[in-house]
PADRENNU-665691 format. One record per atom (N, C-alpha, C): y, x, z. Coordinates in pm, 1 decimal, always signed. Each point is the difference from the previous one (the first is absolute). Layout:
REM residues N
+----------+----------+----------+
!    north !     east !       up !
+----------+----------+----------+
!        Y !        X !        Z !
...
+----------+----------+----------+
REM end
This chain:
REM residues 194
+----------+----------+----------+
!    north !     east !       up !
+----------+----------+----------+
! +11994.9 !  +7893.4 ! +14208.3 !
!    +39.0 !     -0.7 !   -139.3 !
!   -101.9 !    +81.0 !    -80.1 !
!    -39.8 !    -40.6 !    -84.8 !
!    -80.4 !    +55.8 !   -129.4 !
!    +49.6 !    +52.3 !    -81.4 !
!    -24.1 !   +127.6 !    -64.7 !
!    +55.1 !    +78.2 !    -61.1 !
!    -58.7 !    +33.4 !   -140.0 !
!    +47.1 !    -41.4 !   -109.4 !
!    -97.9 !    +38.0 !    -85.6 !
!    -39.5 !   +120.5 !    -73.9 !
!    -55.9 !    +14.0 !     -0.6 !
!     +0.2 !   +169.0 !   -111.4 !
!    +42.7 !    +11.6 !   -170.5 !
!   +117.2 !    +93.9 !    +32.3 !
!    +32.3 !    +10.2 !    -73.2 !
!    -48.6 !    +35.4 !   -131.9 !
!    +81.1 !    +40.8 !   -123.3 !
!    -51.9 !    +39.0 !   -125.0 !
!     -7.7 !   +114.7 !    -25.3 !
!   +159.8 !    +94.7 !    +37.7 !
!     +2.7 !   +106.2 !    +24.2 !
!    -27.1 !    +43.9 !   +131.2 !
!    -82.5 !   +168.1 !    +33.7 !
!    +27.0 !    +64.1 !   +132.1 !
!    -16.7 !   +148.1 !    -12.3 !
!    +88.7 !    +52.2 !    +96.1 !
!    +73.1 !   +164.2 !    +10.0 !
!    -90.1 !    +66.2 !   +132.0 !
!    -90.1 !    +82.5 !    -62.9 !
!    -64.9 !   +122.1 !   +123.0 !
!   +106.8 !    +41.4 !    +11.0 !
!     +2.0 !     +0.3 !   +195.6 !
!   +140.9 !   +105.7 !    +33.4 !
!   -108.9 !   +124.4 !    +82.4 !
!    +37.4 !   +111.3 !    -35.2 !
!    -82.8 !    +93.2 !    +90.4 !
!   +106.9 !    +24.0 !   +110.4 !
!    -22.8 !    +15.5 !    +86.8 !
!   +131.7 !    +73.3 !   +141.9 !
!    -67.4 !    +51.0 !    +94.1 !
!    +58.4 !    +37.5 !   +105.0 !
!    -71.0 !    +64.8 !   +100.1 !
!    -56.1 !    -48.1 !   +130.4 !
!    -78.8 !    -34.9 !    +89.0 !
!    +14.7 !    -50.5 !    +98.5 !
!    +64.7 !     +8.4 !   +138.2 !
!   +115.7 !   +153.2 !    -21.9 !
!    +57.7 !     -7.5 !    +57.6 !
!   +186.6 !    -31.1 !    -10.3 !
!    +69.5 !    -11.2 !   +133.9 !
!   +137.7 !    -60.7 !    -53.9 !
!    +86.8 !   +121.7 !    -81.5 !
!    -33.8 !    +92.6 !    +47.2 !
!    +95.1 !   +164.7 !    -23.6 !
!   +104.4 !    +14.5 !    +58.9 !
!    +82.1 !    +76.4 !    +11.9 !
!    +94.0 !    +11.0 !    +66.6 !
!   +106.0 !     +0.5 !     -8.8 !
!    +52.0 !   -121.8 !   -128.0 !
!    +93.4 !    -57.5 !    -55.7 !
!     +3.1 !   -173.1 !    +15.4 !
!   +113.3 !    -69.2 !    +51.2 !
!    -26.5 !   -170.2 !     -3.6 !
!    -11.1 !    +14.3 !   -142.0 !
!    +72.5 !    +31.5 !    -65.0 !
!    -47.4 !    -39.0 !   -170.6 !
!    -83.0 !    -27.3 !    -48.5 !
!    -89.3 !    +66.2 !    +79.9 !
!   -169.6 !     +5.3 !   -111.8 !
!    -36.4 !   -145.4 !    +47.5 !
!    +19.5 !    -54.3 !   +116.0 !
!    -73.4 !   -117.4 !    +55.9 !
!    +87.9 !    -93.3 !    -98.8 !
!   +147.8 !     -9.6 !    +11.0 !
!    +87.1 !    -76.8 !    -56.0 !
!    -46.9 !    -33.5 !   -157.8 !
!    -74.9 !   +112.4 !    -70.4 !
!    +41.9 !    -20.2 !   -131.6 !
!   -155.0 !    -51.5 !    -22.2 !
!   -115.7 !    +25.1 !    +95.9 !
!   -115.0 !    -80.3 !     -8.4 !
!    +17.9 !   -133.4 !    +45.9 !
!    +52.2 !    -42.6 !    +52.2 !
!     +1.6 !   -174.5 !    +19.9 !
!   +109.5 !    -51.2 !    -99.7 !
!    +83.8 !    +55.3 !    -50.1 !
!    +83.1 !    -16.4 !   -140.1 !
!    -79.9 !    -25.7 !    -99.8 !
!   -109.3 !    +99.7 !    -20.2 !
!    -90.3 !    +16.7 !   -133.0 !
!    -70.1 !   -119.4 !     +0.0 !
!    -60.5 !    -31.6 !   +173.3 !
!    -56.9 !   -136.0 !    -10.8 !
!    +15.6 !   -111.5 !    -39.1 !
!   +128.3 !    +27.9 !    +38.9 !
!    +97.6 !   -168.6 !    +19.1 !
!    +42.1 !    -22.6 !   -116.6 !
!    +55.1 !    +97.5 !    -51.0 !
!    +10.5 !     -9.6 !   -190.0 !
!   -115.6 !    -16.7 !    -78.1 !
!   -127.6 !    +34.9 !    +33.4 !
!   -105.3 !    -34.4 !   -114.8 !
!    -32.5 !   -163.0 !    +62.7 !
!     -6.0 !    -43.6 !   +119.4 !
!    -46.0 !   -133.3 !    +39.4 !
!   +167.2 !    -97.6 !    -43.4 !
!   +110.0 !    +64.1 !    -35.2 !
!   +104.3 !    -90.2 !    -18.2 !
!     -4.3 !     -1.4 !   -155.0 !
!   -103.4 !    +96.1 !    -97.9 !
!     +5.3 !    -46.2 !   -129.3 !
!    -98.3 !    -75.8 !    -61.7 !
!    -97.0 !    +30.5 !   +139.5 !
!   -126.5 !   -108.6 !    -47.1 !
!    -90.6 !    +82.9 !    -59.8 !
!    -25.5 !   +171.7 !    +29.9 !
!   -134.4 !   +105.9 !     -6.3 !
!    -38.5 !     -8.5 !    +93.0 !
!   -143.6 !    +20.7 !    +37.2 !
!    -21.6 !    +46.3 !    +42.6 !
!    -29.6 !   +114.6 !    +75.5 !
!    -12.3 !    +17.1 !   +138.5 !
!    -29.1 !   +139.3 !    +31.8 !
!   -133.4 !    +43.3 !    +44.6 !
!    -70.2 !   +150.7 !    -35.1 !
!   -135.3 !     +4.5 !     -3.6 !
!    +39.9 !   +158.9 !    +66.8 !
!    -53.4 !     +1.4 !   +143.2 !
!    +25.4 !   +148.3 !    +90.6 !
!   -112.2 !    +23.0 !    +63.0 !
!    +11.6 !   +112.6 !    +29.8 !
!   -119.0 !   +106.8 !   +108.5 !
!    -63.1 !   -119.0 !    +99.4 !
!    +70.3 !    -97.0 !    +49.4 !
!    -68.9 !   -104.8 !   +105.2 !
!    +53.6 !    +47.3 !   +137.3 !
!    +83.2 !    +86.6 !    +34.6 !
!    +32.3 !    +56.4 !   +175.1 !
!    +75.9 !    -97.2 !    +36.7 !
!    +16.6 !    -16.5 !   +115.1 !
!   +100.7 !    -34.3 !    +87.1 !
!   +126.5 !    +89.2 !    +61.8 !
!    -52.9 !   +115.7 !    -32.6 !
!   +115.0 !   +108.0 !    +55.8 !
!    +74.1 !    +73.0 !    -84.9 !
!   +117.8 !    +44.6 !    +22.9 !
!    +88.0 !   +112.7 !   -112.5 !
!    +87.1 !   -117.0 !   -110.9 !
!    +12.5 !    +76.7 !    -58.6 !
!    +42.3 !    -48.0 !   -128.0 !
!   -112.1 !   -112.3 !    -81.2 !
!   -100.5 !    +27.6 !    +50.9 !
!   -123.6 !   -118.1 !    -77.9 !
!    +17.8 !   -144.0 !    +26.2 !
!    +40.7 !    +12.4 !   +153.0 !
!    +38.1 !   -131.3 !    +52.3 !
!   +137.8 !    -17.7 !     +2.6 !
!    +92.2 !    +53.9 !    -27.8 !
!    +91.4 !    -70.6 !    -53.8 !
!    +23.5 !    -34.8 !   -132.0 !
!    -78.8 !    +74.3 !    -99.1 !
!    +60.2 !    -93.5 !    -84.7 !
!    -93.6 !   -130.6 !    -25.5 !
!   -133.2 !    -25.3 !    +78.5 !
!    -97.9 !   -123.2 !     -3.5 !
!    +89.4 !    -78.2 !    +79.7 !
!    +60.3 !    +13.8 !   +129.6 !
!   +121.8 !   -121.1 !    +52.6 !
!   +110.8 !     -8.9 !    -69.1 !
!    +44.1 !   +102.8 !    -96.0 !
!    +99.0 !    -69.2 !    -55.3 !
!    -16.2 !   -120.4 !   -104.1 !
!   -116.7 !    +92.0 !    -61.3 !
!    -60.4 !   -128.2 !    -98.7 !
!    -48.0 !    -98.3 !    +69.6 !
!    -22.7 !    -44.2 !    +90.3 !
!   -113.3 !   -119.4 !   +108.0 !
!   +166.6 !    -86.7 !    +10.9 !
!    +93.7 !    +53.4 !    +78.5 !
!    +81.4 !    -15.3 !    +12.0 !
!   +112.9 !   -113.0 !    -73.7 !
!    -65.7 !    +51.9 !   -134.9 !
!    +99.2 !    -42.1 !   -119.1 !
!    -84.0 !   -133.8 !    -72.5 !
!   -133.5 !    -16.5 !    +66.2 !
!    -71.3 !    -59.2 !    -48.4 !
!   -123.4 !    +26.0 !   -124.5 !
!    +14.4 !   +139.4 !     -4.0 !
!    -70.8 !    +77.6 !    -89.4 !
!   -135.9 !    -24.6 !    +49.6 !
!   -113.3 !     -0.1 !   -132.7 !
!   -149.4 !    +38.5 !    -32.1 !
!     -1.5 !   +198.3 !    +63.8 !
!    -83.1 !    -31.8 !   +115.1 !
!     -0.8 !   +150.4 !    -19.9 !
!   -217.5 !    +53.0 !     -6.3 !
!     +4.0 !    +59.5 !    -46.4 !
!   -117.6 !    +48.3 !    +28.5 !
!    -10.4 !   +151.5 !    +31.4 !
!    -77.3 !    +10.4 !    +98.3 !
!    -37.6 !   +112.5 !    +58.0 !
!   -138.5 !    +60.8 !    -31.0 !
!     -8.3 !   +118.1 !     -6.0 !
!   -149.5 !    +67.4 !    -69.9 !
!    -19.3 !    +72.2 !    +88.2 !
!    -99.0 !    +60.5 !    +43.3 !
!    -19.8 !    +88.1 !   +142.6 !
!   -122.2 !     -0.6 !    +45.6 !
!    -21.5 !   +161.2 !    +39.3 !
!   -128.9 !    +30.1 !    -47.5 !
!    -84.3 !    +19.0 !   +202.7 !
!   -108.1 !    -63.5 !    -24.1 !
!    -54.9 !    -49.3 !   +168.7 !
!    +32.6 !    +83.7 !    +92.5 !
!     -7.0 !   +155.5 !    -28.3 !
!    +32.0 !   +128.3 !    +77.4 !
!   +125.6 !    -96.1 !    +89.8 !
!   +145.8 !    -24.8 !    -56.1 !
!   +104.7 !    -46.6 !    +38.5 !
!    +31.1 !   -100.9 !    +51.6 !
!   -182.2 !    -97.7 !    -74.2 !
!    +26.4 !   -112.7 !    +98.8 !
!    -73.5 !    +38.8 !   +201.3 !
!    -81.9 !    +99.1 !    -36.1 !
!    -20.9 !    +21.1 !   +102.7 !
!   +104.1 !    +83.0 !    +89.3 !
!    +75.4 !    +41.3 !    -35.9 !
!   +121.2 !    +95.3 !    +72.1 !
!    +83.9 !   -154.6 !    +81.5 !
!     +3.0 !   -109.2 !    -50.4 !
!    +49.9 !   -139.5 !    +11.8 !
!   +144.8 !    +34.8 !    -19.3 !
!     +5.6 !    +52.7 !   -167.1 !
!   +151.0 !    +13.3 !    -61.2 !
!    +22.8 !   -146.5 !    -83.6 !
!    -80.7 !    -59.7 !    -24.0 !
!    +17.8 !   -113.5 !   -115.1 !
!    +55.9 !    -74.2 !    +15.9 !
!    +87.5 !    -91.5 !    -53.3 !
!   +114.7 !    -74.3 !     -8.3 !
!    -77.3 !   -126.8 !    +23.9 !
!     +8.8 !   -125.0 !    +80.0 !
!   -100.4 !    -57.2 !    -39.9 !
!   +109.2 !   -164.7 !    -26.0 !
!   +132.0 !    +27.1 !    -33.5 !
!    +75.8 !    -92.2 !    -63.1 !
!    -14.1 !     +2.7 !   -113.0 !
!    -39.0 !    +64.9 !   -120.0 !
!    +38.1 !     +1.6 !   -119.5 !
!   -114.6 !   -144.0 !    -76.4 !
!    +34.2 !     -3.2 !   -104.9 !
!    -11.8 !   -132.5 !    -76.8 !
!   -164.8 !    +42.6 !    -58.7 !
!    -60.9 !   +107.9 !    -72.7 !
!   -127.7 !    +20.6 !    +45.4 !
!    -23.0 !   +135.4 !    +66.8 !
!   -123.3 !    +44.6 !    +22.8 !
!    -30.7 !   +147.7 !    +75.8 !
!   -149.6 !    +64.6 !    -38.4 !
!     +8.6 !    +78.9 !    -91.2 !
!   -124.2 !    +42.3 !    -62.3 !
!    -67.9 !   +113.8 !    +82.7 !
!   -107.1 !     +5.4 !     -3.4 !
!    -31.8 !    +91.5 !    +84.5 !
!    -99.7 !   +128.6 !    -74.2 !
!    +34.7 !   +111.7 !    -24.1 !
!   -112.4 !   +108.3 !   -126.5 !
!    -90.2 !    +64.8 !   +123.5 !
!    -84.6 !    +49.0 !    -64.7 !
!    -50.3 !   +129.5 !    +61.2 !
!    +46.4 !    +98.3 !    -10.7 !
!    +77.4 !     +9.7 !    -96.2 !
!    +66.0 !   +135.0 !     +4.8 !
!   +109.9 !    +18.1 !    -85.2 !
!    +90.3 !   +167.7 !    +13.7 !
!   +174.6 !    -42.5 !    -13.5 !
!    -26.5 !    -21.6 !   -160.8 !
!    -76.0 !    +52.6 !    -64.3 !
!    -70.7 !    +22.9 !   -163.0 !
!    -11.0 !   -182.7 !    -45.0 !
!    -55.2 !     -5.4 !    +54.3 !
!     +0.2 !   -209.0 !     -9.1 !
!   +141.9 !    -59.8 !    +63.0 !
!    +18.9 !    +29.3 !    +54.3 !
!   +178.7 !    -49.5 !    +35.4 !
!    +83.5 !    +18.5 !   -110.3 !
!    +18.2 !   +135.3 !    -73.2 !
!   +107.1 !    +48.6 !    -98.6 !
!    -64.3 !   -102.1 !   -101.6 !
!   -126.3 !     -7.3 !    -79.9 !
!    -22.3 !    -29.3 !    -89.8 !
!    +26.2 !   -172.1 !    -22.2 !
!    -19.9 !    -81.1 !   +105.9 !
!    +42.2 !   -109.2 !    +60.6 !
!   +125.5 !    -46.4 !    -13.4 !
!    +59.3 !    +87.0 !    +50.1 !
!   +180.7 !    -35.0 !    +10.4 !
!    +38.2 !    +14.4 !   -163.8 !
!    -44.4 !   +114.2 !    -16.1 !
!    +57.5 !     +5.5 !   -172.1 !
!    -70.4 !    -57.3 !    -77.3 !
!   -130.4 !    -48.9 !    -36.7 !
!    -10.1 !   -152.8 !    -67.5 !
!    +25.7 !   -120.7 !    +12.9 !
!    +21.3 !    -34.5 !   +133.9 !
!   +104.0 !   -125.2 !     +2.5 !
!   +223.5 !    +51.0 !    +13.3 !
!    +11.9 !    +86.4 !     +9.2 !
!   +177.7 !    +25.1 !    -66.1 !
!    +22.7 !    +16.0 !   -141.0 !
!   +159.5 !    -42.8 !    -27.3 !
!     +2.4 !    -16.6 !    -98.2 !
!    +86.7 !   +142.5 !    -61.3 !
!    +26.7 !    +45.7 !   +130.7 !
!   +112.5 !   +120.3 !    +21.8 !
!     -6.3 !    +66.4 !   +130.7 !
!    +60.3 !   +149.0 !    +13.0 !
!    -16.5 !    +67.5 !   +159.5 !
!   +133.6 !    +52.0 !    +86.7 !
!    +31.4 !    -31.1 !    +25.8 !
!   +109.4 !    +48.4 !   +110.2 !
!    -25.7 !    +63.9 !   +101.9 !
!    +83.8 !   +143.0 !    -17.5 !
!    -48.8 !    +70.6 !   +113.4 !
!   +107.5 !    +14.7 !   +101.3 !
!    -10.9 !    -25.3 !   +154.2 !
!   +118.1 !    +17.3 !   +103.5 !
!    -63.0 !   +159.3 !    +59.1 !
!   +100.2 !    +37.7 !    +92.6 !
!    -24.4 !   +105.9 !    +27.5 !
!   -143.0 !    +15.2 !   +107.7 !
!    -39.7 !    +99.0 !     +0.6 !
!   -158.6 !     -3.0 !    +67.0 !
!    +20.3 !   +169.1 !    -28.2 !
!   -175.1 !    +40.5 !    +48.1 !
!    -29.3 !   +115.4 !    +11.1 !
!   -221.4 !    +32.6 !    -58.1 !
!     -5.6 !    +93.1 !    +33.4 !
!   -134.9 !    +19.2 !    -92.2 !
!    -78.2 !   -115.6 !    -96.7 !
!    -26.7 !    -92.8 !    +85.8 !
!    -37.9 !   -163.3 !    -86.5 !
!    +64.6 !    -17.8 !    -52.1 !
!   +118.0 !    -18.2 !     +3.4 !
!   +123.2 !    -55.1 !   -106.0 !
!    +34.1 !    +89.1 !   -130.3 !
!     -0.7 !   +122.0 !    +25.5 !
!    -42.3 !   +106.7 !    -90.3 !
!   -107.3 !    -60.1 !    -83.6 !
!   -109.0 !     +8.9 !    +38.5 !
!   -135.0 !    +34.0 !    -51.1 !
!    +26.3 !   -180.2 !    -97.0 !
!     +0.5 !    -78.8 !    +68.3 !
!    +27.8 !   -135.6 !    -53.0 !
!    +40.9 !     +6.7 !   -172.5 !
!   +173.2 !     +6.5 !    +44.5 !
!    +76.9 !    +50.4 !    -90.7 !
!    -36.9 !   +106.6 !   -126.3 !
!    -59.1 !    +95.3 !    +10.4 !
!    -18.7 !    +91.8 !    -83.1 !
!   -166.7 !    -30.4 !    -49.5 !
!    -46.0 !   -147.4 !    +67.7 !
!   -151.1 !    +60.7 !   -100.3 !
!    +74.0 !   -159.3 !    -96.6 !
!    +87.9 !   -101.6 !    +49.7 !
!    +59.4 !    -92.3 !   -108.5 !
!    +74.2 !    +35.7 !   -108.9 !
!    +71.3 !   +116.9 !    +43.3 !
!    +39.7 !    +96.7 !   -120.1 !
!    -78.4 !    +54.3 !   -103.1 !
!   -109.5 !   +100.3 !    +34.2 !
!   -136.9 !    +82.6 !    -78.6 !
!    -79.8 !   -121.8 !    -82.8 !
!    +14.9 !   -143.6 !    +97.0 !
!    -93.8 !    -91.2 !   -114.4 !
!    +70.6 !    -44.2 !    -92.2 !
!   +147.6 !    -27.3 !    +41.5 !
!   +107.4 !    -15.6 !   -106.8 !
!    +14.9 !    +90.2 !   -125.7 !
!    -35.8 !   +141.8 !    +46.0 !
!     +4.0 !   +103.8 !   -108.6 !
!   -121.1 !     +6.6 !    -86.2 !
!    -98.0 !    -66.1 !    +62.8 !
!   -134.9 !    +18.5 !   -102.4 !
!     +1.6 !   -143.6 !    -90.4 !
!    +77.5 !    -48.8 !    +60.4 !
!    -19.1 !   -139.4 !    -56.3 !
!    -81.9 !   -143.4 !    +52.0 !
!    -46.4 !    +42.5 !   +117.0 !
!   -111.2 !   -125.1 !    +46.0 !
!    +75.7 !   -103.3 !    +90.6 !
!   +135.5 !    +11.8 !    +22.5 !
!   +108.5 !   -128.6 !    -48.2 !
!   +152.4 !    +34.1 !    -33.8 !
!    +71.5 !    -86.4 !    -24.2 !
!   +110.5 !    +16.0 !    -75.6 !
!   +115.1 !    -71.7 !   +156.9 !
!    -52.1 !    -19.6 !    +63.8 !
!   +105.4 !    -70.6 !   +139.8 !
!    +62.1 !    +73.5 !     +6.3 !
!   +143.1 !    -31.4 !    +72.3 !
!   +118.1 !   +100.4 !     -3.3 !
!    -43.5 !    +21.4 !   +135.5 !
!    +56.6 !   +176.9 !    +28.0 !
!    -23.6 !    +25.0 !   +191.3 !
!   +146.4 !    +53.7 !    -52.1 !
!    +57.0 !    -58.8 !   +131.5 !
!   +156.7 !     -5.6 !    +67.1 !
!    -14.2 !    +59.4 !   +131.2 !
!    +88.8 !   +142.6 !     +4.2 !
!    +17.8 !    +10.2 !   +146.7 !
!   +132.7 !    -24.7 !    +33.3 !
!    +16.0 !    -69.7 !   +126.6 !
!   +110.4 !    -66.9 !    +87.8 !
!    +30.0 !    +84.7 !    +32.1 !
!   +191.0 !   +149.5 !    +32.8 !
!    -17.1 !   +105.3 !    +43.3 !
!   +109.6 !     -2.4 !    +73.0 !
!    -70.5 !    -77.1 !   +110.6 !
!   +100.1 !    -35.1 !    +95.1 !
!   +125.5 !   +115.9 !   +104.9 !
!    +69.9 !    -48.3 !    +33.7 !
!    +92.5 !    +87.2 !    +34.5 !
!    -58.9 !   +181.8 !    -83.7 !
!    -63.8 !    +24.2 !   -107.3 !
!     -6.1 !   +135.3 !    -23.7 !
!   -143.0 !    +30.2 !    +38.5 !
!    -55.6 !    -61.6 !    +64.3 !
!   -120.7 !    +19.9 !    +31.9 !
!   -115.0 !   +114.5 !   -107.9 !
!    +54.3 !    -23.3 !    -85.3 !
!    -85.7 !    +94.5 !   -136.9 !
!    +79.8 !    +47.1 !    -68.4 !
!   +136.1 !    +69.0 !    +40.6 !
!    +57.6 !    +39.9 !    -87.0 !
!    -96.6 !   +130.6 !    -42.1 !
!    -17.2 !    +57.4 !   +108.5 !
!    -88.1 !   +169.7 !    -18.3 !
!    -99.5 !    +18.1 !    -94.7 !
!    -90.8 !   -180.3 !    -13.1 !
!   -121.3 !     +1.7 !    -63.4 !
!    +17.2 !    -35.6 !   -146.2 !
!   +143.7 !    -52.6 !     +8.3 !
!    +27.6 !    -26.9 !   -183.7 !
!    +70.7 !   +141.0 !    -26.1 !
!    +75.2 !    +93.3 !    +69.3 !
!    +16.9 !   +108.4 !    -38.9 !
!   -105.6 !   +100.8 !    -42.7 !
!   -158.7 !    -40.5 !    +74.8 !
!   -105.4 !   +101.0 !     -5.8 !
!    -32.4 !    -36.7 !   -138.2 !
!    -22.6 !   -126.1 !    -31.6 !
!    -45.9 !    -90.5 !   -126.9 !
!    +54.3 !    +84.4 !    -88.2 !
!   +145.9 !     +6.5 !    -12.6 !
!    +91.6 !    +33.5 !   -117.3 !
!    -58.9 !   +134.0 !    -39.0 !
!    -41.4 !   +113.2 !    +99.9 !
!     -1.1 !   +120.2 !    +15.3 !
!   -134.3 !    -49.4 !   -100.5 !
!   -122.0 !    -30.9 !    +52.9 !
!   -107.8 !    -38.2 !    -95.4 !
!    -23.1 !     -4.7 !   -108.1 !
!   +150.3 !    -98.6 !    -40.4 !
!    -10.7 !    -66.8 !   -117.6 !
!    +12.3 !   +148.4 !   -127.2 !
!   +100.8 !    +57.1 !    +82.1 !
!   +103.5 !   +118.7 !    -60.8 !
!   -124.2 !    +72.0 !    -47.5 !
!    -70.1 !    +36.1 !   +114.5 !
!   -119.7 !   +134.9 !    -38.2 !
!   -112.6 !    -43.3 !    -88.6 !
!     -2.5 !   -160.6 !    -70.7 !
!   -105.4 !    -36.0 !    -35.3 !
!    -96.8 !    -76.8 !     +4.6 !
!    -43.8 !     +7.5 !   +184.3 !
!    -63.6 !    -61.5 !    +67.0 !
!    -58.1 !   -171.9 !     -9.3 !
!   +103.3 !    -55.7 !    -97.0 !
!     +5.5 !   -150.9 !    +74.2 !
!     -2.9 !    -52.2 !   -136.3 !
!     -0.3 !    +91.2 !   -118.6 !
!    -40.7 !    -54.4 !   -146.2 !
!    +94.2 !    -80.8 !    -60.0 !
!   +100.8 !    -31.5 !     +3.9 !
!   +137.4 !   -109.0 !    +10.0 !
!    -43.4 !   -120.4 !    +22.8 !
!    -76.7 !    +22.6 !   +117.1 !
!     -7.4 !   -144.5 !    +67.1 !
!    +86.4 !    -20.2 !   +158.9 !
!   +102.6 !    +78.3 !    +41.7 !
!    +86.7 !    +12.1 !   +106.1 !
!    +48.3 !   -152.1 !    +12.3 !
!    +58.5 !    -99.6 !   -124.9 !
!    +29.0 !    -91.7 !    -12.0 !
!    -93.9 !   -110.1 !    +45.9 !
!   -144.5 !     +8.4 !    +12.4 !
!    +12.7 !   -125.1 !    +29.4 !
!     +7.1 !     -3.4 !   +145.4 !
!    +24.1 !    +41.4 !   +103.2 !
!    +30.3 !    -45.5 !   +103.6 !
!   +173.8 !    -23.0 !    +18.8 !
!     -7.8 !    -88.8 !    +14.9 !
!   +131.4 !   -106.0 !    +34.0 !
!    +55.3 !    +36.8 !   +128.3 !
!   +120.6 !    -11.2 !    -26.9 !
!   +100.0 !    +18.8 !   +138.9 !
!    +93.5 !    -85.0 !    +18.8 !
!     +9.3 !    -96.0 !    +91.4 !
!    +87.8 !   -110.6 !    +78.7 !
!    +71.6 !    +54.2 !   +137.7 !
!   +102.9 !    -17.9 !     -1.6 !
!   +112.7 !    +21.3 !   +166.2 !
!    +25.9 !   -144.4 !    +62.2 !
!   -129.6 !   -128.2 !    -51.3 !
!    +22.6 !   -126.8 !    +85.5 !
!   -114.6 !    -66.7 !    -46.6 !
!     +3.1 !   -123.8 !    +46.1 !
!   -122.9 !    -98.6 !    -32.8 !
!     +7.2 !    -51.8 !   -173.3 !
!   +135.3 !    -61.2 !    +81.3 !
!     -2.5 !    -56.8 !   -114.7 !
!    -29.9 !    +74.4 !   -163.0 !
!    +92.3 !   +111.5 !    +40.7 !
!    -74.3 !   +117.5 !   -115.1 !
!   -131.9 !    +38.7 !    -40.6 !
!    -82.3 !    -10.9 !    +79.3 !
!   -120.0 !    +25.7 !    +24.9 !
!    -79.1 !    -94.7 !    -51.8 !
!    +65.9 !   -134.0 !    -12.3 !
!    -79.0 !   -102.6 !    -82.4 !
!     -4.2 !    -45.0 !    -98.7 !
!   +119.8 !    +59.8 !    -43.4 !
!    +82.6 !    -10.2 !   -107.3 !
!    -93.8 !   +118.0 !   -124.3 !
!    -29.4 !   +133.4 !    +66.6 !
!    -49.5 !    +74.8 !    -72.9 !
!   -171.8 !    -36.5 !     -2.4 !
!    -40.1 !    -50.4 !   +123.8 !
!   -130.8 !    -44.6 !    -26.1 !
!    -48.7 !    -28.8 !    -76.6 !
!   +115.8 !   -100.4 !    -63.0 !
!    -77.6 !   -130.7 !    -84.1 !
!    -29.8 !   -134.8 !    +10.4 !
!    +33.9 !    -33.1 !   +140.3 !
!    -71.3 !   -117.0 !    +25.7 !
!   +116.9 !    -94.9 !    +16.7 !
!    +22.8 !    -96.2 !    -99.2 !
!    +55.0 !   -101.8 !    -39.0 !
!    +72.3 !    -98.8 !   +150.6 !
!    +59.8 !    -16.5 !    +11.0 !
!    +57.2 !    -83.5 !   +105.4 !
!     +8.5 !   -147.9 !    -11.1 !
!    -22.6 !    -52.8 !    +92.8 !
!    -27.9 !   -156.1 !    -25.9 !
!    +79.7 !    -86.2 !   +135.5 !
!    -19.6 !    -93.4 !     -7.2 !
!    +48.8 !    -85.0 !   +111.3 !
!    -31.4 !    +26.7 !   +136.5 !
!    +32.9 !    +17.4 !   +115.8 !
!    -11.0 !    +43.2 !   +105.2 !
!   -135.8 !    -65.1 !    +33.9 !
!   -114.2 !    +22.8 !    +57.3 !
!    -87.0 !    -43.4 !   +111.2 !
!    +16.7 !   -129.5 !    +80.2 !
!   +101.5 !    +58.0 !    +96.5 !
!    +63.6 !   -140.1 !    +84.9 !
!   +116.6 !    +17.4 !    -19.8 !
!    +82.9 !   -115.2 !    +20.2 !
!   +137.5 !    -15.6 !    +61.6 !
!    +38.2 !    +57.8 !   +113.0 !
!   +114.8 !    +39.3 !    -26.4 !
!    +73.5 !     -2.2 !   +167.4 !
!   +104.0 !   -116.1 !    +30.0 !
!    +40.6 !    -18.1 !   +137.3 !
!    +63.0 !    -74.6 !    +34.9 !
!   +146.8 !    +98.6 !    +77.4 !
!   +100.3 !    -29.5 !    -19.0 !
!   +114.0 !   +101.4 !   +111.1 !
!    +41.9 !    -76.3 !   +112.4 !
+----------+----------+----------+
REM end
């Protein structure tokens, strides 16, 4: 089956590993399966492992466009997904980020750790200077960030964050998450059959 590419598509940053909650895996092949059941696309790190690869099978799954970005270091580790719908390959993680976020239309973040951080917060800083206007949504799954929107608040309080605390978005599901994105929902991809 041929898949076409969509109009809209959502950078998800996540982690490549599962963590030590089923949730986190659960709510990455959710995220998938909901952006390939509205007809976005999905545009991720490119792994096969963790949370990266589930939410690329959930979307594969659902019949979703997925594209993967991923930088050679990783293809040489032989982490790369090599199901997804295309597979870009950078020299480096600097050409990966910049990649993913000129082709999304919006960012969703699942739970992760240093990369997912770093991801997340430089889509924020360009958001604050202005060099785009895309909504970044973090997914905060089972609580996963409650600590880090509490640190935020503390930020906001002392100054720090200029009253820009707001634009990062907060969703407790997918569907929420797409909803705040932005990205318009359309007719499913494929059919299912029961």
């Amino acid at each position: 089956m041929t898949v076409r590419s969509p109009e809209k598509s959502v950078a998800v940053f996540c982690a490549s590993a599962q963590g030590a909650r089923p949730e986190y895996v659960d709510a990455a092949e959710a995220l998938g399966r909901t952006l390939a059941q509205s007809g976005v696309g999905l545009i991720y790190g490119g792994g096969k492992t963790g949370l990266m690869g589930a939410v690329a099978d959930g979307a594969l799954a659902a019949g979703g466009h997925v594209v993967g970005v991923i930088p050679q270091v990783l293809v040489d580790l032989e982490v790369a997904h090599d199901g997804v719908s295309e597979l870009h390959v950078t020299s480096t993680m600097h050409t990966r980020k910049a990649l993913m976020a000129e082709r999304a239309d919006a960012f969703i973040i699942l739970p992760g750790g240093f990369g997912t951080f770093e991801e997340m917060f430089e889509a924020l800083a360009w958001q604050t200077l202005r060099l785009h206007s895309k909504p970044v949504v973090l997914l905060n799954v089972a609580g996963f960030y409650d600590t880090l929107l509490q640190f935020l608040d503390v930020c906001d309080r002392e100054g720090m964050l200029r009253g820009n605390r707001g634009v990062l978005l907060v969703a407790d599901n997918a569907e929420q998450a797409l909803h705040l994105a932005g990205v318009q929902q359309s007719e499913p991809v494929a059919s299912r059959s029961n």
